[in-house]
N, C-alpha and C positions, 0 to 999 in steps of 0.2 A: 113720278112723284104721286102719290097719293093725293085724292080731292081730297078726302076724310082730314076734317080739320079738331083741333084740341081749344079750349080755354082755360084760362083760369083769370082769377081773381089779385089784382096789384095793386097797389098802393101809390100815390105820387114817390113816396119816397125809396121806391122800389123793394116793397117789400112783398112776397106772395100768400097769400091765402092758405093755409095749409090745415089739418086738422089730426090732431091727436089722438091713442090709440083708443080712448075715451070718447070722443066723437067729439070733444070741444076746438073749438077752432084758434089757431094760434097765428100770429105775423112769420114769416121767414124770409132770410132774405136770401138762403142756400138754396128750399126747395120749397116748391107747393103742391096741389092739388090740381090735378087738368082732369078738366071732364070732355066729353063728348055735345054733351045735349049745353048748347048756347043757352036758352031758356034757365037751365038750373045756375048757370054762371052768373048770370043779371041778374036771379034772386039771390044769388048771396052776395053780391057787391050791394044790392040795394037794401039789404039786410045786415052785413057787415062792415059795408065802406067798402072807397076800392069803387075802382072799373075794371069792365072784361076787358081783356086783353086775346090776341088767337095767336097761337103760337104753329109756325108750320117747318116745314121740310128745307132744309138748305138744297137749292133748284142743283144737279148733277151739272156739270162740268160739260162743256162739250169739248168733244173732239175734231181739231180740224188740220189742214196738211199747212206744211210751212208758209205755204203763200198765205193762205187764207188767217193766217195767225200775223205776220205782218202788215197785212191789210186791218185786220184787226187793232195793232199797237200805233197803227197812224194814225185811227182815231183817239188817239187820249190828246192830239195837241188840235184835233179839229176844232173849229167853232161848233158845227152841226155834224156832230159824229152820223147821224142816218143817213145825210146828203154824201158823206165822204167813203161810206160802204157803198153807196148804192156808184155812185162813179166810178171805182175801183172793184164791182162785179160785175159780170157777162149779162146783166138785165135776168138773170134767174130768179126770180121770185122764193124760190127754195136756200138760193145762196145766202141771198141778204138776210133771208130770218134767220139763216144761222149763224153768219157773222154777228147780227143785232145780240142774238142770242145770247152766245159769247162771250162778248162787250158789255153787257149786263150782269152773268150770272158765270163768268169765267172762260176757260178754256184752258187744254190739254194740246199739245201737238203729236198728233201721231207718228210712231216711228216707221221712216221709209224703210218699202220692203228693200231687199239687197238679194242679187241673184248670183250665183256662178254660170257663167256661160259655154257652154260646149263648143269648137270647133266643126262646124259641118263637114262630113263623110269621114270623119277618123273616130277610132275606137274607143280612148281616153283622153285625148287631150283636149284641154281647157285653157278660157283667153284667162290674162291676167293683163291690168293697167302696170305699166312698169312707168308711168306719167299721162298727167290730164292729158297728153295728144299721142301717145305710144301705147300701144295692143302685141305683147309678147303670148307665146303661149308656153304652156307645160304640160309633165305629164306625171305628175306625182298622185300618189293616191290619197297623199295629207290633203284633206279642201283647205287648212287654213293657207295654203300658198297657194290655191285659185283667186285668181280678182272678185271680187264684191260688187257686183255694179246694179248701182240703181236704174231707176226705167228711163229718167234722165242720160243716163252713159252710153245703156242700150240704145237709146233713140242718136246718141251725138255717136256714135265709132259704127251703127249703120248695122245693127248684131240684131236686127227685129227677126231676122228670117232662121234665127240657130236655138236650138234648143236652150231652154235654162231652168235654173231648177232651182228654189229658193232657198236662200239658206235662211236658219233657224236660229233662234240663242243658243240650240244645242250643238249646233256647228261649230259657234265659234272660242 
């Protein structure tokens, strides 16, 4: 986000300061006039009517993984939402400002990577889940009949030590 900040000139009744191709200044309630230099903003409210107003950046979105977005959404019923991140993170100092972050100015959940997993010492074949607790294999050269397993699967069916190889949205 940019420090560089804008002003302009508004009205109680929400109207902006705007000025004509003639240099004379006119109400709008569509568009106005933003300047840079604050100083020239204050002299035309104090000249015009109207107070400055700064107009900035909608803050970007963070991105965070599913835990951290559920930890996120149990704050909207907390009393003290900063008490209730910082209990449900690892004491990271880095975590919580960005849960806080978040929880303020939005969030995005990142999509899990997904891998196909190779069979160790054979030349094509690949695992596939055929069920959350069953690991079949194949040996088709189509990937979309390889398993898809996230780093979750990998860690649960015990596959850390086999080659894998991420698949992509052009895979699938």
């Amino acid at each position: 986000m940019s420090e560089e900040k804008l002003y302009a000139v508004k009205t109680d009744e929400g109207e902006f300061l705007s000025f004509s191709d003639d240099g004379d200044s006119v109400w709008n309630k569509a568009v106005g006039h933003f300047e840079k230099d604050k100083q020239k903003a204050r002299s035309w409210a104090y000249n015009r009517g109207g107070h400055v107003v700064t107009l900035i950046e909608e803050p970007k979105k963070v991105v965070l993984t599913k835990e951290q977005a559920e930890i996120v959404e149990g704050t909207r019923d907390a009393t003290y939402p900063a008490s209730y991140i910082s209990n449900y993170t690892n004491s990271h100092d880095c975590e919580e400002n960005l849960l806080i972050n978040a929880y303020v100015n939005g969030y995005t959940v990142a999509k899990e990577k997904k891998y196909n997993v190779k069979v160790p010492h054979t030349k094509d074949v690949w695992y596939y889940k055929a069920s959350e607790a069953y690991l079949q294999t194949i040996c088709p050269a189509d990937k979309k009949l390889r398993g898809k397993f996230t780093e979750a699967d990998i860690d649960n069916f015990g596959l850390q030590d086999c080659e894998k190889e991420e698949v992509t949205d052009d895979d699938d």
